[in-house]
C-alpha positions as CSV (number, residue, x, y, z in Angstrom):
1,X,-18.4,32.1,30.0
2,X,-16.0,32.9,33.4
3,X,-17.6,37.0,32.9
4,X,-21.1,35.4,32.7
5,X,-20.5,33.2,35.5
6,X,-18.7,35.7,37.4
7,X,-21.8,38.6,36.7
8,X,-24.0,35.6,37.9
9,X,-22.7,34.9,41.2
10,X,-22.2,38.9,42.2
11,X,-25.7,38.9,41.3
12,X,-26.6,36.3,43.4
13,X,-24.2,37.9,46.3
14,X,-26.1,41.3,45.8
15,X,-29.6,39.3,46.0
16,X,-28.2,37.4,49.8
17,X,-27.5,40.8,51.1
18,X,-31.0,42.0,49.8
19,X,-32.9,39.4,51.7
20,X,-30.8,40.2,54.7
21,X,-32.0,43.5,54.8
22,X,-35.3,43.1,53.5
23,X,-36.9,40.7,54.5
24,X,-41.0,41.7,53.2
25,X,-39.8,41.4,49.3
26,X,-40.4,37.8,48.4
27,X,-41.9,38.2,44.5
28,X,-38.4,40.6,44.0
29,X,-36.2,37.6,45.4
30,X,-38.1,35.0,43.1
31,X,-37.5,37.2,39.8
32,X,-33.9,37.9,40.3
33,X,-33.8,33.8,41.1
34,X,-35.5,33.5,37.6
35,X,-32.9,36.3,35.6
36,X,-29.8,34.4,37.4
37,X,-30.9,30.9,36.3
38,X,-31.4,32.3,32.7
39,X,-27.7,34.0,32.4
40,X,-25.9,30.8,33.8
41,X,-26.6,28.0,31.8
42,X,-25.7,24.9,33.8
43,X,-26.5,23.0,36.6
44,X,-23.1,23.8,38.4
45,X,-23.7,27.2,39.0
46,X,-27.8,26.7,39.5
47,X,-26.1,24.3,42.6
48,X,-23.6,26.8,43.8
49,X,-26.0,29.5,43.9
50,X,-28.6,27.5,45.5
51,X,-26.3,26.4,48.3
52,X,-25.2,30.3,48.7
53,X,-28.4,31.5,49.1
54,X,-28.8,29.2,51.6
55,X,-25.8,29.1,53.8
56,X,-25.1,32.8,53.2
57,X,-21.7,32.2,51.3
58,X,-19.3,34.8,50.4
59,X,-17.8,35.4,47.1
60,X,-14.4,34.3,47.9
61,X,-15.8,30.8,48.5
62,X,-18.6,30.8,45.2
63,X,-14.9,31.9,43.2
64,X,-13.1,28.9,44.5
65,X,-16.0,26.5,43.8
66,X,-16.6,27.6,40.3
67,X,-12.4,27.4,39.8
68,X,-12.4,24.0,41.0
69,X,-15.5,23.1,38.8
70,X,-14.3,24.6,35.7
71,X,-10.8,23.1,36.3
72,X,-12.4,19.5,36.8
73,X,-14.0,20.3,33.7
74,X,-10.7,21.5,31.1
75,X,-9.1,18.1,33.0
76,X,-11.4,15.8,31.8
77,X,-11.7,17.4,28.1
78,X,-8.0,17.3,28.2
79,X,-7.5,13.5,28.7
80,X,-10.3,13.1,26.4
81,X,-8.5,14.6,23.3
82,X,-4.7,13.3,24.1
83,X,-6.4,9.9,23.6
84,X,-8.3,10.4,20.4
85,X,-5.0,12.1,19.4
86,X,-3.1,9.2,20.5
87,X,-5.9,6.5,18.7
88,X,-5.0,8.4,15.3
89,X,-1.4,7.9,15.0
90,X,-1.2,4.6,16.4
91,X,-3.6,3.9,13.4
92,X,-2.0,5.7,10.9
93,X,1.6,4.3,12.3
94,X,0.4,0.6,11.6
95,X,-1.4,1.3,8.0
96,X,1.9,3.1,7.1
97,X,3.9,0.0,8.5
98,X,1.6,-2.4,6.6
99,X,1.9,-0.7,3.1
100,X,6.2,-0.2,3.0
101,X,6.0,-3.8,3.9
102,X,3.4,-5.3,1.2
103,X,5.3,-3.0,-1.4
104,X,8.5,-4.3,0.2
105,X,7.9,-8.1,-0.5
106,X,6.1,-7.6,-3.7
107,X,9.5,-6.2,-5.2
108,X,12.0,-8.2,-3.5
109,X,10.1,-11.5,-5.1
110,X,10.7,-9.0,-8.6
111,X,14.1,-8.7,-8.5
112,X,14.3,-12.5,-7.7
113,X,12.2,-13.7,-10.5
114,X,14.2,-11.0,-12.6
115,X,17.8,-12.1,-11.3
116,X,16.9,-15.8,-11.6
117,X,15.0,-15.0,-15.6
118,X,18.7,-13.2,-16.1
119,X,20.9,-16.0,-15.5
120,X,18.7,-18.3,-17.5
121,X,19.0,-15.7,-20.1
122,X,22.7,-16.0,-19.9
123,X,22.7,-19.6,-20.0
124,X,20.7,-20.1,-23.0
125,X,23.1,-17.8,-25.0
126,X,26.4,-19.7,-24.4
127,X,24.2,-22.4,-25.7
128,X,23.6,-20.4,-28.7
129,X,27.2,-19.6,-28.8
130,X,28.5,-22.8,-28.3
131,X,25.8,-24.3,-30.9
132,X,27.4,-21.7,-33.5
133,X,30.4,-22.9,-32.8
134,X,29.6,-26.4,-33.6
135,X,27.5,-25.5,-36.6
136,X,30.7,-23.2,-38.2
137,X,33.0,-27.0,-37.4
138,X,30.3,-28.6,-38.8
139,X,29.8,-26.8,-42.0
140,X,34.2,-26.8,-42.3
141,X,33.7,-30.1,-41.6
142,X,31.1,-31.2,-44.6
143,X,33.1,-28.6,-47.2
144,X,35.8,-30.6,-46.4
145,X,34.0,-33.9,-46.7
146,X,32.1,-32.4,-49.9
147,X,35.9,-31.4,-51.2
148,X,37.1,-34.6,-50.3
149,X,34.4,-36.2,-52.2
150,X,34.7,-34.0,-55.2
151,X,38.5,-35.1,-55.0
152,X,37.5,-38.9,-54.8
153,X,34.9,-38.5,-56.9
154,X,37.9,-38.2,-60.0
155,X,39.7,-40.9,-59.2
156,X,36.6,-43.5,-57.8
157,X,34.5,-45.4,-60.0
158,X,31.7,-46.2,-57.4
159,X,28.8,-43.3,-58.0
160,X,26.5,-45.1,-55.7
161,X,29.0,-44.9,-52.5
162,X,29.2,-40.6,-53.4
163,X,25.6,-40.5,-53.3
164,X,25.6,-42.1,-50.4
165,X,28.5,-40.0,-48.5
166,X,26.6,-36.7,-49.9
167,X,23.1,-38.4,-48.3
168,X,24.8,-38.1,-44.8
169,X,26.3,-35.1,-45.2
170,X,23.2,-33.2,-46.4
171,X,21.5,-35.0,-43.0
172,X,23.8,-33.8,-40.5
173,X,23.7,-30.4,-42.1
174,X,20.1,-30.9,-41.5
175,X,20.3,-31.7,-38.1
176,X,22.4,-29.2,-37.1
177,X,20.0,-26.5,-38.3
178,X,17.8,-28.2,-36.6
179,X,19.1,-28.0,-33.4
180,X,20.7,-23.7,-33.9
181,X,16.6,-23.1,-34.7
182,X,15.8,-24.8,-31.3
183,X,18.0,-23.0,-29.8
184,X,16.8,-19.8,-31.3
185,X,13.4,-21.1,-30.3
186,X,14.3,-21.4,-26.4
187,X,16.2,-17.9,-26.7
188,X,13.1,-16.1,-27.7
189,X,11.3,-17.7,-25.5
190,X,13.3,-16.5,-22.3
191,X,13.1,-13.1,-23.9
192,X,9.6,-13.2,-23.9
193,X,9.5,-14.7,-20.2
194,X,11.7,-11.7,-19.1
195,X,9.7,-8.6,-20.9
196,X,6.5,-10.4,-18.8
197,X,8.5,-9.8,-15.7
198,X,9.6,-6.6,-16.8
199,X,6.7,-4.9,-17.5
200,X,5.3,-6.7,-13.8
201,X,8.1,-5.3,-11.8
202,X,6.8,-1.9,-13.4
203,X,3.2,-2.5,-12.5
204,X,4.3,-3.2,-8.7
205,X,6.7,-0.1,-9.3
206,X,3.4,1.7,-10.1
207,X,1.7,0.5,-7.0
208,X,4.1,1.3,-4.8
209,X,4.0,4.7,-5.9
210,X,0.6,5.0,-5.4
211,X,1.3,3.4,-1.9
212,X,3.6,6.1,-1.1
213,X,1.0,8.8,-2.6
214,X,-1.4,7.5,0.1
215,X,1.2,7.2,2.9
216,X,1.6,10.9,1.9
217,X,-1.9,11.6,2.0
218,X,-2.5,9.8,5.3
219,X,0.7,11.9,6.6
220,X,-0.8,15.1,5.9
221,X,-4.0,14.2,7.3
222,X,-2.5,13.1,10.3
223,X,-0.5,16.8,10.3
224,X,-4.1,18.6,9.7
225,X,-5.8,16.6,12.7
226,X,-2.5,17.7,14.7
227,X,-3.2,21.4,14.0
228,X,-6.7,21.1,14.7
229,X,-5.8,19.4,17.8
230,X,-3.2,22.3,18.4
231,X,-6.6,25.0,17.8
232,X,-8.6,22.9,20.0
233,X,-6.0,23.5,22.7
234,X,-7.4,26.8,23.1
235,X,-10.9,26.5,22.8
236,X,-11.1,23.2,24.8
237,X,-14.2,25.0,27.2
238,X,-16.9,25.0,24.3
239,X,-18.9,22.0,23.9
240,X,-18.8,23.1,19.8
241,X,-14.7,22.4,19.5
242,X,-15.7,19.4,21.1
243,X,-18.3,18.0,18.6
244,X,-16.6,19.5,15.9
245,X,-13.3,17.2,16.9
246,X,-15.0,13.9,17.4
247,X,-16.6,14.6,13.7
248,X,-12.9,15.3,12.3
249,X,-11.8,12.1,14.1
250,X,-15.1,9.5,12.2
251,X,-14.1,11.3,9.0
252,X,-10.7,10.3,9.5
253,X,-11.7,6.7,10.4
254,X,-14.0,6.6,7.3
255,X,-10.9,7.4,5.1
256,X,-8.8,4.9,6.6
257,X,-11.8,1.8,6.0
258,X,-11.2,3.3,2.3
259,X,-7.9,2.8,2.3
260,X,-7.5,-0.5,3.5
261,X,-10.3,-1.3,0.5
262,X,-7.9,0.4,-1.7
263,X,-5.3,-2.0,-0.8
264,X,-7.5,-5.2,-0.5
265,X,-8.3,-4.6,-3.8
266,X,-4.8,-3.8,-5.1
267,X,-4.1,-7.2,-3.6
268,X,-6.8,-9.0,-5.8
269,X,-5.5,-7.2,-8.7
270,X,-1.5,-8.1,-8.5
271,X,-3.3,-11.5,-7.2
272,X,-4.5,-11.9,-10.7
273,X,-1.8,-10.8,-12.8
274,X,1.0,-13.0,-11.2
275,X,-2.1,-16.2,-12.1
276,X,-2.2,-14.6,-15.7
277,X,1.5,-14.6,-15.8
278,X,1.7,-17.8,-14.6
279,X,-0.9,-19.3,-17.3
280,X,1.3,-17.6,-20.0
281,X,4.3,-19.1,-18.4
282,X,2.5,-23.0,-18.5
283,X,1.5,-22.5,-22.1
284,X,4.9,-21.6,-23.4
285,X,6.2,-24.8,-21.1
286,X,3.7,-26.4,-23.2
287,X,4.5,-25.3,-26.8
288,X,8.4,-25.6,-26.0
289,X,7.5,-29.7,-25.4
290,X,4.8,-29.9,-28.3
291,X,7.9,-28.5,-30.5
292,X,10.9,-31.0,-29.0
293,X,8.6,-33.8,-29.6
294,X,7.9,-32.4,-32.9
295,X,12.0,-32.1,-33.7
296,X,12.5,-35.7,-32.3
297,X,10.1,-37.2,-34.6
298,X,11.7,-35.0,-37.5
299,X,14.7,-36.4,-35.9
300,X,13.9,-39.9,-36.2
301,X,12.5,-39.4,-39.9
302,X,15.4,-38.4,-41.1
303,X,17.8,-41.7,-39.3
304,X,15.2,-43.6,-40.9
305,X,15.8,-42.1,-44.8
């Protein structure tokens, strides 16, 4: 373009001198006129060369116009791509920021509900252990009885006060089963409670993976636009670099809106799940009281006999 432009205003110097020496050529003056406009393409130069031919310019002074023009020019589409630059990371900074800390949260409430699910876990089984301790004293504790009985049973002449002692017995053996197959019961059901939160903390593990896959993504995107910033460095004079960096810069805003869908709807999804989970949860609440009801009552039957 600065050749064409240069060609263009020697032209135009060569065509001055012409009509200083000649003046009886007007149709000559008005076709080169016509070939000049033709070879320089904008209404800079058309201006400049107008004004020479007017005030009889050299080409020192057409030179520093046309530097000042085209340096006005690279100054503007200069500021013009640092901020679109500038507009991309700052988007892709806070998207990056957002995701690390929706994955952050979503598995530090995990690890709670895990930790917490744990010492519940740990609780229920010195329950169980304690309740197998009582159970082993109790069984000693009705052999012994059922020996003692056996033993009394020679030298007492009451059959009706044995059956009786053996009618206790056999109940508190029954109750203490009774209450070891509750607390089996309960023990299952923390189990159960903590495989659900397992296999959640793997689903948020899986999202966060993909989070990081897409932070990835984004990154290298972001890298790309940089080294098509970098080649439009040196072709910032063409009006095609120009277009063909505003295109690269709505493509890259049309995969961001995606993204944020992408995690709008990976929202609604864990959303769900924990509502599923906590249903589950509710129900088992719910069977656990239907059965201790159903244990009192047994309970009760039993005092009653």
């Amino acid at each position: 373009m600065v050749a064409a432009t240069i060609q263009y205003y020697g032209q135009d110097h060569i065509t001055m001198n012409n009509n200083n020496h000649n003046d009886d050529s007007p149709s000559q003056e008005e076709e080169e006129e016509e070939e000049d406009g033709g070879d320089g393409g904008s209404n800079t130069s058309h201006s400049i060369s107008k004004q020479s031919s007017s005030h009889n310019l050299t080409l020192d002074d057409i030179w520093k116009d046309f530097t000042e023009t085209t340096n006005e020019y690279e100054d503007s589409n200069t500021t013009n791509a640092n901020a679109a630059a500038n507009n991309a990371n700052n988007n892709n900074n806070n998207i990056t920021a957002a995701m690390q800390r929706a994955a952050i949260l979503e598995l530090e409430d995990a690890k709670i509900q895990i930790r917490t699910l744990q010492e519940a876990n740990q609780s229920k089984e010195r329950e169980i252990a304690l309740l197998r301790q009582s159970d082993q004293q109790t069984q000693e504790s009705i052999a012994n009885l059922l020996r003692a009985v056996e033993t009394s049973n020679e030298v007492s002449t009451s059959a009706a006060q044995t059956a009786l002692v053996q009618a206790k017995l056999r109940a508190e053996a029954l109750h203490a089963t009774e209450e070891k197959n509750h607390a089996v019961q309960q023990l299952q059901q923390t189990q159960h409670s903590l495989q659900l939160v397992k296999a959640d903390l793997d689903h948020y593990k899986t999202k966060a993976h993909h989070l990081s896959m897409a932070k990835q993504q984004l990154e290298r995107d972001y890298r790309a636009a940089q080294a098509v910033y970098g080649s439009l460095q040196g072709s910032i004079n063409t009006d095609v670099e120009y277009y063909k960096r505003k295109t690269y810069i709505k493509s890259s805003q049309s995969v961001l809106t995606q993204k944020n869908r992408e995690i709008a709807e990976l929202r609604k999804d864990r959303d769900r799940q924990l509502s599923q989970n906590r249903l589950a949860q509710l129900k088992a609440a719910a069977a656990a009281a239907e059965n201790e009801n159903h244990n009192s009552n047994n309970k009760k039957s039993c005092h009653s006999y």
